[in-house]
C-alpha positions as CSV (number, residue, x, y, z in Angstrom):
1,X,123.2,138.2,120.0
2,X,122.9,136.3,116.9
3,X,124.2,137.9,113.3
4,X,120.9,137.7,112.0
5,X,118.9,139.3,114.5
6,X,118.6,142.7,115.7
7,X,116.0,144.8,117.4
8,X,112.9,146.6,115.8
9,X,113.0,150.4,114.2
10,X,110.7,152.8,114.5
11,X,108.2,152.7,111.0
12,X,108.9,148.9,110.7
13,X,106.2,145.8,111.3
14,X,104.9,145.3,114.7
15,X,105.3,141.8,114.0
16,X,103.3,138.4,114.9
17,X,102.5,136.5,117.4
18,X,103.2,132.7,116.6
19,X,101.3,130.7,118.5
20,X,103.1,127.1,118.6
21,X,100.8,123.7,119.8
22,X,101.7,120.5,117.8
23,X,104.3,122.0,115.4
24,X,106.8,122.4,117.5
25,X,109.6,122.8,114.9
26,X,111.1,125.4,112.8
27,X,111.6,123.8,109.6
28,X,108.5,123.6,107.5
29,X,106.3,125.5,109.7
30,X,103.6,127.4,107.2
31,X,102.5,129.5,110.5
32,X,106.4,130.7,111.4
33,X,106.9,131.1,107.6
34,X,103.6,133.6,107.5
35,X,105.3,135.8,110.7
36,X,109.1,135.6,108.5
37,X,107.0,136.9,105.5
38,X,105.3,139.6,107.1
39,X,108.1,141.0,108.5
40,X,108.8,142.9,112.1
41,X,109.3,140.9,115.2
42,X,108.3,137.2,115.7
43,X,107.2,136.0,119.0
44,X,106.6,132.2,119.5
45,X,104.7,130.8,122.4
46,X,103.4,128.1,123.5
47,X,100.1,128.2,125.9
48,X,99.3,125.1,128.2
49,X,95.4,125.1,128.2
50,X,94.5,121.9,129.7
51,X,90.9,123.2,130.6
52,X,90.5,123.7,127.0
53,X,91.0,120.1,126.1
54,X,88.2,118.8,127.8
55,X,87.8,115.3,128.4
56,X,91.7,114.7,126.7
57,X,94.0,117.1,128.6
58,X,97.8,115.6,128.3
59,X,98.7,112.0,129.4
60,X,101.3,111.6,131.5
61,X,103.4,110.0,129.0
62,X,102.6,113.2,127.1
63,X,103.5,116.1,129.4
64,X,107.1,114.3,129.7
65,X,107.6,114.4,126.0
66,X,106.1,118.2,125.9
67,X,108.4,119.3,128.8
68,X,111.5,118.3,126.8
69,X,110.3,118.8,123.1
70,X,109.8,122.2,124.7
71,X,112.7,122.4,126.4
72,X,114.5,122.3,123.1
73,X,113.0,124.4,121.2
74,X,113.9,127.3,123.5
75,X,117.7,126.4,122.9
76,X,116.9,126.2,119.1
77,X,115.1,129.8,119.2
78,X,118.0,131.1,121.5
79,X,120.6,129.8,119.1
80,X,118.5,132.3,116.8
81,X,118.9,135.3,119.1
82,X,114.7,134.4,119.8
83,X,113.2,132.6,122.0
84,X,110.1,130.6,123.4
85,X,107.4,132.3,125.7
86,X,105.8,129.8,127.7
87,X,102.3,131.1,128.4
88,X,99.7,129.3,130.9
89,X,95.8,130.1,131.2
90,X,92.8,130.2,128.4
91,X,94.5,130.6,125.3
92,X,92.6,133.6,124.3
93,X,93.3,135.6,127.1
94,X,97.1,134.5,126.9
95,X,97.2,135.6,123.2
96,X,95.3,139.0,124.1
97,X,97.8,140.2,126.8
98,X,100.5,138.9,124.7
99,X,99.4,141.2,121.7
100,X,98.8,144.3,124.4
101,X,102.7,143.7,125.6
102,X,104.4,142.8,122.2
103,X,102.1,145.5,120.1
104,X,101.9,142.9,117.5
105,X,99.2,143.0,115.0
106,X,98.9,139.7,113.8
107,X,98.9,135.8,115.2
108,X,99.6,132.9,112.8
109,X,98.9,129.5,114.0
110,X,98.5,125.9,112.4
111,X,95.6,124.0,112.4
112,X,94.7,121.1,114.4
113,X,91.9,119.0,113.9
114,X,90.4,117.4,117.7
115,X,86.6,118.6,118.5
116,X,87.6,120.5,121.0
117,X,90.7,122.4,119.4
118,X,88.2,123.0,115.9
119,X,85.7,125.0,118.5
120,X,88.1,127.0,120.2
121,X,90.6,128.1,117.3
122,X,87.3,129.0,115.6
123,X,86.4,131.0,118.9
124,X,90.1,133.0,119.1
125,X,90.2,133.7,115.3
126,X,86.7,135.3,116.1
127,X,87.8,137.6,118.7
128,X,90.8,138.7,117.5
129,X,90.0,139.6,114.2
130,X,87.1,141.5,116.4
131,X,90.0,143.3,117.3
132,X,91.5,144.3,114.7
133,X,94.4,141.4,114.4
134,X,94.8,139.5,111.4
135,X,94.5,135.7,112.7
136,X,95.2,133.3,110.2
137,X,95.9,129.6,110.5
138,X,97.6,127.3,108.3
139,X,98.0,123.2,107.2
140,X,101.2,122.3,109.1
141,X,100.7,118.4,110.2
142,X,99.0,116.9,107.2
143,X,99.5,116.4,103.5
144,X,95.6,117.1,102.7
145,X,93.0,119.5,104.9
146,X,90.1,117.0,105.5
147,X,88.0,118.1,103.9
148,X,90.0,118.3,100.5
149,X,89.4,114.2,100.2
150,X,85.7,113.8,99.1
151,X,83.5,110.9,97.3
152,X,81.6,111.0,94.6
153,X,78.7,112.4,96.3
154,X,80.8,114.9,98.0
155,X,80.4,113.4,101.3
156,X,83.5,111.8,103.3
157,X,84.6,108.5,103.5
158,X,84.3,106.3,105.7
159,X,86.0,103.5,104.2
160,X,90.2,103.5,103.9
161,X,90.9,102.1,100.2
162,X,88.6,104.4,98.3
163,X,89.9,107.5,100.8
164,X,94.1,106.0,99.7
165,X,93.1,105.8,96.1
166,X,91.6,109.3,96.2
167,X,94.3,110.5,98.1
168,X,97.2,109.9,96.4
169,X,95.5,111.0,92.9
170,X,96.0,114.5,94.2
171,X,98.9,114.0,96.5
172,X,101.5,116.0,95.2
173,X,103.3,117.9,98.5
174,X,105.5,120.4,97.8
175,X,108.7,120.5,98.8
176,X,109.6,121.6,103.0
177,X,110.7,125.1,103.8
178,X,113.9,126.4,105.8
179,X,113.7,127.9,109.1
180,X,113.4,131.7,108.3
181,X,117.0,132.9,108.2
182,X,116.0,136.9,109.6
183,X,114.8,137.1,113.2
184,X,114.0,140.7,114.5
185,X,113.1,140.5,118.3
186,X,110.2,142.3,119.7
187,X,111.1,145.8,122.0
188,X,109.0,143.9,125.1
189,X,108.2,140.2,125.2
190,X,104.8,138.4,127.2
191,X,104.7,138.1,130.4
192,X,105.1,134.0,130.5
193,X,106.1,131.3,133.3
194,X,109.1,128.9,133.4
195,X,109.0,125.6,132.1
196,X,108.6,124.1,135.2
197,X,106.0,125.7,136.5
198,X,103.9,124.0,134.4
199,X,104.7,120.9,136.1
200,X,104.9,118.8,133.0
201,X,107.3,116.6,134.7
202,X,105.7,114.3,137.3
203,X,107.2,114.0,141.2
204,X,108.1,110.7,141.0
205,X,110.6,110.2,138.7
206,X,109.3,106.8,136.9
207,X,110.4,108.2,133.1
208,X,113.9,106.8,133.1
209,X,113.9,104.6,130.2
210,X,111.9,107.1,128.3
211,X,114.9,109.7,128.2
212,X,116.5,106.8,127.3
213,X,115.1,105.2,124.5
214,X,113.7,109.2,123.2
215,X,115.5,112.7,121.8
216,X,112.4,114.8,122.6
217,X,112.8,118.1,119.8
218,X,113.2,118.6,116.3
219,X,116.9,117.9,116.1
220,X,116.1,114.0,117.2
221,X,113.1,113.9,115.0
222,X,115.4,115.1,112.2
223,X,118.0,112.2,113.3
224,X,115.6,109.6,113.1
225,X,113.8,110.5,109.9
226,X,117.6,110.2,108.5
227,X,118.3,106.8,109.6
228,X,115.0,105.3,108.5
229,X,115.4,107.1,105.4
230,X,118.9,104.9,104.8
231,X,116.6,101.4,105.2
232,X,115.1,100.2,101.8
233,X,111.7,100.7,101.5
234,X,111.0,97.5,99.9
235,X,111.8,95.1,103.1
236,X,109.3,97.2,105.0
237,X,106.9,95.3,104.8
238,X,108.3,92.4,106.6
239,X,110.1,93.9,109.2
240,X,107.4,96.2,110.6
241,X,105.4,93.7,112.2
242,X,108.4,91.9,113.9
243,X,108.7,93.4,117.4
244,X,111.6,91.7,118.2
245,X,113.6,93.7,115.8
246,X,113.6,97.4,114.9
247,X,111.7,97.6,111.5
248,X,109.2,100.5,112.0
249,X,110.0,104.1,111.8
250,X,109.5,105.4,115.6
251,X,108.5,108.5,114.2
252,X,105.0,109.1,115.7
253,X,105.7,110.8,118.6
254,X,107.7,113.3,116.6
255,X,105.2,113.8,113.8
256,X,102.5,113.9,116.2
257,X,104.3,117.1,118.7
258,X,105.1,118.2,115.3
259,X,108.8,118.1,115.5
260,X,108.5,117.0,112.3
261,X,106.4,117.6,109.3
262,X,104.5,114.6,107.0
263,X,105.7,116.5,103.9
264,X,109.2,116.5,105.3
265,X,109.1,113.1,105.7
266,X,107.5,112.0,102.5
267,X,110.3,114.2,100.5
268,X,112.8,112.5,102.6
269,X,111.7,109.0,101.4
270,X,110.9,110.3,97.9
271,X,114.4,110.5,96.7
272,X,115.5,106.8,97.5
273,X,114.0,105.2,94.0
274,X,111.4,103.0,95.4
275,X,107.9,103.8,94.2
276,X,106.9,105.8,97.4
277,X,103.1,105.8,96.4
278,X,102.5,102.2,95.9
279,X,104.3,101.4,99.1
280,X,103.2,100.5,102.7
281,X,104.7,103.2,104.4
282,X,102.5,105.6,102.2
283,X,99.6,103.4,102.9
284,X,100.4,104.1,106.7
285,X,101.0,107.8,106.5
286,X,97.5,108.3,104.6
287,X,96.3,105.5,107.3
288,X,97.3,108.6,109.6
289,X,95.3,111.3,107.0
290,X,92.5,108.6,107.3
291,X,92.4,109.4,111.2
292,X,92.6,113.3,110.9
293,X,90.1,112.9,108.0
294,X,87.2,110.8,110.4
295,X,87.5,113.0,113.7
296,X,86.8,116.2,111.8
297,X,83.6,114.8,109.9
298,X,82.8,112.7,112.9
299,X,83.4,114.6,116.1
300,X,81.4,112.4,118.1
301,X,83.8,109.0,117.7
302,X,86.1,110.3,120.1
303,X,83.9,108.5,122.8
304,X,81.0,107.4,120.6
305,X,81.0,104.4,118.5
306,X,80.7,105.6,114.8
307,X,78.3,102.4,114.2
308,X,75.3,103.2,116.6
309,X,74.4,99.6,116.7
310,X,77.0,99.5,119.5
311,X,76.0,101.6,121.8
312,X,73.6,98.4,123.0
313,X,76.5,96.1,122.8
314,X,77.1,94.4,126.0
315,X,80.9,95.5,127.3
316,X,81.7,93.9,130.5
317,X,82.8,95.6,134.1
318,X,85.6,93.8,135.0
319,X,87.8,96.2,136.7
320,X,90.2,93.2,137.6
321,X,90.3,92.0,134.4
322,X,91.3,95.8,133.4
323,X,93.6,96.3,136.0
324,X,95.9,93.1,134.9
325,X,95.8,94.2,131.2
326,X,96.8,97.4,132.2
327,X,99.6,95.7,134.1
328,X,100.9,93.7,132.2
329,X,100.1,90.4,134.0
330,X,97.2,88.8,132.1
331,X,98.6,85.6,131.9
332,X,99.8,86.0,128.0
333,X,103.3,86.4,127.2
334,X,102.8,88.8,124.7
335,X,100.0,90.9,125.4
336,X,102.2,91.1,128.7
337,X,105.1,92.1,127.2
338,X,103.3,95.1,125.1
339,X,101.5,96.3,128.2
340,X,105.0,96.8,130.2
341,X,107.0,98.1,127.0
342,X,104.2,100.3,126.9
343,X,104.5,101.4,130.9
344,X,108.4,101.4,130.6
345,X,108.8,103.3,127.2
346,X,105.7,105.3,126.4
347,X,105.6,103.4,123.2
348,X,104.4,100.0,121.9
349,X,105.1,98.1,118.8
350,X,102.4,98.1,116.1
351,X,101.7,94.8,116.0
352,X,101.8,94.5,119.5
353,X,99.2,97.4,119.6
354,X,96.5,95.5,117.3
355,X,97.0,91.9,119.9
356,X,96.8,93.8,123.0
357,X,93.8,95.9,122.3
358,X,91.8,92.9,120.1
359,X,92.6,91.1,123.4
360,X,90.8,93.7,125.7
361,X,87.8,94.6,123.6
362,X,87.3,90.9,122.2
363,X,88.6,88.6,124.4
364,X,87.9,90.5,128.1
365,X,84.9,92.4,125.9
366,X,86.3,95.9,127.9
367,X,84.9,99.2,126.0
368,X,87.2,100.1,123.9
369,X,87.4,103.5,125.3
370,X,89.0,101.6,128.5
371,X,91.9,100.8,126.2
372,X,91.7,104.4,124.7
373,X,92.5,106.4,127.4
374,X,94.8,104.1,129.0
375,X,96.9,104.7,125.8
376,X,96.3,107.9,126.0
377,X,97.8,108.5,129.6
378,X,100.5,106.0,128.6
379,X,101.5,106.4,125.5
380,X,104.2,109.5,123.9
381,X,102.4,109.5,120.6
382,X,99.0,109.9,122.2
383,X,97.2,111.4,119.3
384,X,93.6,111.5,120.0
385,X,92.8,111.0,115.7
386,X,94.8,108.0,115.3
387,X,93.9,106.6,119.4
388,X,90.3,107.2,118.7
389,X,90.3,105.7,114.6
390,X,92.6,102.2,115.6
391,X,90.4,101.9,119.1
392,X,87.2,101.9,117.3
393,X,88.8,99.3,114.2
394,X,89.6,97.0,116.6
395,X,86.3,97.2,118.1
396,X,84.6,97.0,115.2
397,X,82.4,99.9,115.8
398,X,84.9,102.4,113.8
399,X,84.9,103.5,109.8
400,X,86.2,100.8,107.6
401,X,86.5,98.4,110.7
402,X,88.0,95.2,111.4
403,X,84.8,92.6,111.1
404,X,83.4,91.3,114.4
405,X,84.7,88.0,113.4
406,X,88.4,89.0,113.1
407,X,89.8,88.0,117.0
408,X,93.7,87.9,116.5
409,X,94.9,84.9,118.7
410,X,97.6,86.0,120.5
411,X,99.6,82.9,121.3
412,X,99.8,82.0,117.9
413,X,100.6,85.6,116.9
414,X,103.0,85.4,119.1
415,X,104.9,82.7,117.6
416,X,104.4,84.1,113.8
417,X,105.8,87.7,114.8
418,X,108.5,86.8,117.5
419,X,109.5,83.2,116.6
420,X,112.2,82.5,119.3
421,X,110.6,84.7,121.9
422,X,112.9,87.7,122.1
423,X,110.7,90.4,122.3
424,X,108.8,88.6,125.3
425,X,112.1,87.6,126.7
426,X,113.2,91.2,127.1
427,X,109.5,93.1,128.5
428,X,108.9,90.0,130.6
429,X,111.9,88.4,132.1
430,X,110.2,85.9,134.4
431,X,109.8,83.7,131.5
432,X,113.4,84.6,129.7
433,X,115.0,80.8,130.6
434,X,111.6,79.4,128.4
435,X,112.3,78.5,124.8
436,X,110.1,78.5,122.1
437,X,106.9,77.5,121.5
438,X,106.3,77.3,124.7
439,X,107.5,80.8,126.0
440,X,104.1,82.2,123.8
441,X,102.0,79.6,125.8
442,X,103.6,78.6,129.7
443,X,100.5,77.7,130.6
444,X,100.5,74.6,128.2
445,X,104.3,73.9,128.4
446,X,105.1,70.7,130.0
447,X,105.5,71.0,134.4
448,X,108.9,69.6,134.0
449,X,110.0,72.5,131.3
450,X,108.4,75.3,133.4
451,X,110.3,73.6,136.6
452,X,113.8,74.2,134.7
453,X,113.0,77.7,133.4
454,X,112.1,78.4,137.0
455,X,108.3,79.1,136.1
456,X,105.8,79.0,138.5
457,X,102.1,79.3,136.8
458,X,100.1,81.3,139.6
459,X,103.0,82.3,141.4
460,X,106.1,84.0,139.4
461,X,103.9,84.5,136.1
462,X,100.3,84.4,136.3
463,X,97.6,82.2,134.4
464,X,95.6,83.2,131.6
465,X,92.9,85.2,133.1
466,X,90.6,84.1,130.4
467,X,90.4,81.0,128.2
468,X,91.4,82.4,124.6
469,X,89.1,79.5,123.2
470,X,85.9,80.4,125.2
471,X,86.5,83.9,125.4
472,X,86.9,84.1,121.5
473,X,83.5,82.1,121.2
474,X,81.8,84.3,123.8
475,X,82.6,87.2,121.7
476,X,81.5,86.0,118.7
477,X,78.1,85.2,120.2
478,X,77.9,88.6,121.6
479,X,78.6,90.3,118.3
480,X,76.8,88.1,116.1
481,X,73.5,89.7,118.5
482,X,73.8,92.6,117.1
């Protein structure tokens, strides 16, 4: 057993329950910190509650990350003398029996901020203060509560600028806490399942690149949080929106499982004497507060446009049209290229993310909520603020969205962002002997180019399953009705 932990005494704390969902570190975890300071045993687990999620149980890009991020954090805790209790049912019930087996008096928990996870945290604390527990909950994942941000008229916003300006007048995050250092382990612990019983992992085995390109768990978040820390923040900017190179962070899906705290990462970034506030990085992690900020206030946007006007807008039904964005085989190099990084890594570039979805909602005029939960079942940072705020800007129908008029052309985009064609060279290979400018646009390149590079249009890469010029005007008419 560990040096610093030992068993409970008689006359000492029964100890807390922590009850871990998207925090799944133990640096910097307010909830973890609360069970350390109270002394007596600490007993994390983690419940899978999919019934409880309603219409957003895990994707199945999800559940792979979740079956390793969990994975290890039980070799962290063990490495403590602790470990993690994976629990499996209604999240009250799980919490209940694991109080009447540990004799703990207390659960500590951080907050999440989904529609459905507001109603039933509210719901536990209830009961189990009913029963005598302290239940307590904490701000783990974001640098203000939502509700802290207000306007004028103390209402939220619904526009980004005057949210970031209000921000960052009282943004002042103090600094990340250790992992407690004292560990006592409870006399009995709750009666949980193995990891793989919860069958995170699917059958077929189709995540190989993912445990490639991915360290799942705190110890990789920590790892790449160091080496985008060493990059200077003032050629940010510019290298972000190049797919073809690796200029964004890649920390989403480790902020959003909560391997890694926002404050950690904005005191990591603090010390390197660039203005942290003014820069775009900032702008993007208060972009992220933005999200958390809308889906508490407006509950409804998570399959409701926050503009009523839309709700008569006239999406189409074209399930082939859906079907060969989803593949990746719409005729344009690089929405096609997105789509099958997407499918391959669980992750898309940025820029990327922005083309492919103005070309489903705007050029194919698909609901946006299509493209949500197709990122949602695909994606390893599938966080239903952020998926439901950038869905909805695209759209238009979101707070502070992009105006109906703004339709990114792809092709050009294309050649602006990956100017000799790497990043489509790599996610679609069929087109890898075309050079640029035609590699963004086959479809136009000369027959006796395409016949060198071994191109077939309509037969090894597909045509353009819309005409970007017609479709872009048929948009435009469609939104200018409302």
């Amino acid at each position: 057993m560990n040096d610093s932990v030992r068993l409970m005494t008689k006359g000492e704390s029964t100890g807390a329950i922590v009850w871990l969902r998207q925090d799944l570190r133990l640096r910097d975890n307010p909830a973890l910190q609360a069970a350390a300071k109270q002394g007596g045993p600490i007993v994390p687990v983690y419940i899978l509650c999919d019934a409880e999620e309603h219409e957003f149980p895990l994707g199945g890009a999800s559940r792979w990350w979740l079956h390793r991020s969990l994975s290890e954090l039980d070799v962290e805790l063990r490495s403590h003398g602790s470990r993690l209790s994976v629990l499996h049912g209604p999240a009250l019930d799980c919490l209940r029996d694991a109080v009447a087996r540990t004799g703990a008096s207390a659960v500590f928990w951080n907050r999440r901020y989904e529609p459905a996870a507001v109603a039933r945290d509210l719901e536990v604390k209830k009961e189990l203060r009913a029963d005598g527990l302290v239940a307590e909950s904490f701000n783990g994942a974001l640098l203000h509560e939502p509700w802290e941000i207000q306007n004028g008229s103390g209402h939220p916003y619904r526009v980004y600028t005057p949210f970031k300006r209000r921000a960052l007048e009282k943004l002042d995050p103090p600094a990340p806490t250790r992992a407690p250092t004292q560990w006592i382990a409870p006399r009995t612990w709750p009666k949980g399942v193995k990891l793989d019983e919860l069958r995170l992992l699917p059958d077929v085995e189709w995540y190989d690149t993912m445990d490639e390109m991915w360290r799942p768990g705190e110890a990789g978040a920590q790892a790449r949080l160091r080496a985008f820390a060493k990059k200077p923040l003032a050629s940010y900017p510019k290298t972000r929106d190049r797919p073809d190179r690796e200029g964004t962070s890649a920390l989403s899906p480790h902020l959003h499982f909560g391997e890694l705290s926002v404050r950690q990462v904005w005191h990591a970034l603090s010390g390197k004497g660039a203005k942290l506030r003014d820069s775009t990085f900032a702008a993007e992690l208060l972009w992220r507060e933005f999200a958390h900020h809308l889906i508490y206030h407006f509950p409804r946007t998570v399959t409701e446009p926050l503009d009523r006007r839309f709700e008569r807008f006239a999406w189409s039904r074209d399930d082939v049209h859906l079907q060969a964005w989803q593949r990746g085989r719409t005729g344009i190099p690089i929405v096609d290229a997105g789509m099958r990084q997407l499918w391959a890594t669980g992750w898309m570039h940025n820029r990327v993310r922005m083309l492919v979805a103005s070309f489903l909602v705007k050029n194919l005029r698909i609901h946006w909520l299509q493209g949500a939960r197709w990122f949602w079942d695909t994606l390893v940072d599938a966080d239903l603020p952020n998926n439901t705020m950038n869905w909805q800007w695209v759209a238009g129908s979101g707070a502070d969205a992009a105006p109906y008029f703004r339709i990114f052309n792809p092709v050009t985009q294309s050649a602006k962002f990956d100017p000799v064609g790497e990043y489509v060279r790599r996610w679609v290979p069929e087109l890898a002997r075309l050079e640029a400018p035609h590699i963004h646009a086959p479809h136009e390149a000369p027959a006796e180019l395409l016949h060198a590079a071994g191109v077939q249009i309509g037969a090894t890469y597909p045509a353009p399953i819309v005409d970007l010029a017609e479709s872009r005007r048929a948009a435009l008419a469609a939104y200018q009705s409302l």
